[in-house]
N, C-alpha and C positions, 0 to 999 in steps of 0.2 A: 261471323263465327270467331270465337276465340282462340287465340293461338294460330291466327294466320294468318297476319299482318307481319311480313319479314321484314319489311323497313324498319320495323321498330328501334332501337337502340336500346338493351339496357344500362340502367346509371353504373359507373363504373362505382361500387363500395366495396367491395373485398377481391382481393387480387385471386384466391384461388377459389373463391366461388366462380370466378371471371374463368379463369382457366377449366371448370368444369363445365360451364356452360360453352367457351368454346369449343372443350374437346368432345362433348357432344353432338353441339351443330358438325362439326366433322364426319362424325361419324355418319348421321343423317345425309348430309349434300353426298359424299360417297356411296352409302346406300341407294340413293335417291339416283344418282348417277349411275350404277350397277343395272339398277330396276329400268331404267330405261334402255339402255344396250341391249338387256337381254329380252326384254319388248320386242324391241328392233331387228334382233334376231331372229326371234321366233315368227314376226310377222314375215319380212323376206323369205324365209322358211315354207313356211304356208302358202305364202304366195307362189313359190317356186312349185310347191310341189300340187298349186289348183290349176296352176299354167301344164304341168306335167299332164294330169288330169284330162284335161280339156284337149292340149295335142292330140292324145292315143286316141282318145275318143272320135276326135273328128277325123282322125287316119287310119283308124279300124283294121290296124296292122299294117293298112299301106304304106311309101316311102314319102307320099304328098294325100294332102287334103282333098276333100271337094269342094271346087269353089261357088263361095256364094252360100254357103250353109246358113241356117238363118240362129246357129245356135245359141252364138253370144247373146244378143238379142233377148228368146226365151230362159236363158242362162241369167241373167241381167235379172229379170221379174222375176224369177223361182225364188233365186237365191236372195234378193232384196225381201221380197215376204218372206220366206223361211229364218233369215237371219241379218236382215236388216243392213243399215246404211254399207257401200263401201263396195257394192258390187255394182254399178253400173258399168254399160256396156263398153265407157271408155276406159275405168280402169279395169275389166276383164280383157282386153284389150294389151293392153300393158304388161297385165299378169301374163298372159300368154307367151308375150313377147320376152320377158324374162325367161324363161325356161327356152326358146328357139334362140335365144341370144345366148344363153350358159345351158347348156344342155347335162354338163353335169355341176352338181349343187354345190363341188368342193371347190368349184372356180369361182363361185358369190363370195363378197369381199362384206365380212360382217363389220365393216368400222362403217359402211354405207348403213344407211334407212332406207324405205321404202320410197319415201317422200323424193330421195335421190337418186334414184333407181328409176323412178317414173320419168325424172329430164334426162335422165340419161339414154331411156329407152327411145325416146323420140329421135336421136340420132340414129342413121341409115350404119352410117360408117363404123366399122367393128375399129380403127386404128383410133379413131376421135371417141368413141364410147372407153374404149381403154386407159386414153391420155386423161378424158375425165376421172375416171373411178381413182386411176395412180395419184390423180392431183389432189382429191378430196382424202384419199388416206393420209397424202402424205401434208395437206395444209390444213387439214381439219376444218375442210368448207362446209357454212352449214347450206341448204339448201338456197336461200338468198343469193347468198355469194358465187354458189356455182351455177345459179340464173345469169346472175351479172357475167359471168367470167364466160358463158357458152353464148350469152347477146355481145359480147365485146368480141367474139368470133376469134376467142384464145388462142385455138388450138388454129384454126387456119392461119392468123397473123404470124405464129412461128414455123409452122412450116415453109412460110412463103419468107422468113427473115434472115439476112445473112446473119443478123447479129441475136441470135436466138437466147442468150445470157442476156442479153440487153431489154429485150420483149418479156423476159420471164419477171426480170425485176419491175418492170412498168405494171405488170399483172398486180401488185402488192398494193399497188398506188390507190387511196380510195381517199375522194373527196367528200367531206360530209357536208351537205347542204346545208347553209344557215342555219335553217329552224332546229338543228340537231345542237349548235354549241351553243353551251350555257354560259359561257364566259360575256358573249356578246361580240367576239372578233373575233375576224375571219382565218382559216389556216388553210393551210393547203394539202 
């Protein structure tokens, strides 16, 4: 397809065609960057409020569920036919768990996505789901990186550290295996 090969380079011949064309791509990658946040938004959104959904429903005003419903399940195949991929039973699962985890919606932390919402739901622990969500606002981890950092067992290693500044900055530390550097040698 034309016009979608971003590697491209064009030849530099005029300084302020050059500068028009940069200040367009500008505008575009910010766009483009806009358009996805607010994606990300609206889908945590939705999800929060099909997790709301589903509570009431299976608590039918009560204070607790009944156990053992088979609804995720039937829920999972309705909504997969009716509107397609994205609803399986493990992430209906998840969704659920979003909403019993932030019960109200003003406590969802929109610099998150969905995609880091799901690792983070798999934590039991409300202090370590928390330490997560603060780390990824505050170091802009993409879902990768807050894999690595919840299998490197982040948040336990400092709580168990005297020297907890010390552990935080170890956290930074990322070694790129061979096949990643182009130079040919090795770094650390």
């Amino acid at each position: 397809m034309g016009g979608r090969n971003m590697n491209k380079e064009l030849p530099v011949t005029d300084n302020p065609y050059s500068s028009l064309i940069n200040d367009i791509g500008n505008i575009l990658v910010e766009a483009r960057g806009t358009i996805c946040r607010e994606i990300n938004t609206v889908m945590v959104d939705t999800y929060w409020n099909i997790g709301k959904y589903i509570v009431e429903y299976e608590q039918k005003g009560e204070e607790r569920a009944e156990y053992g419903s088979n609804l995720l399940n039937r829920l999972s195949k309705d909504l997969t036919r009716l509107y397609g991929k994205g609803f399986g039973r493990s992430n209906l699962l998840y969704i659920r768990k979003l909403y019993l985890y932030f019960p109200k919606s003003g406590t969802l932390s929109h610099l998150l996505n969905w995609s880091q919402y799901y690792e983070i739901l798999k934590l039991d622990n409300e202090l370590e789901r928390s330490f997560y969500i603060k780390e990824c606002e505050r170091q802009h981890w993409s879902v990768r990186e807050l894999k690595r950092q919840m299998n490197s067992m982040l948040f336990h290693r400092i709580a168990l550290s005297k020297d907890k500044e010390g552990v935080m900055k170890l956290k930074s530390v990322v070694y790129k295996p061979v096949s990643t550097i182009s130079t040919g040698q090795r770094t650390a």
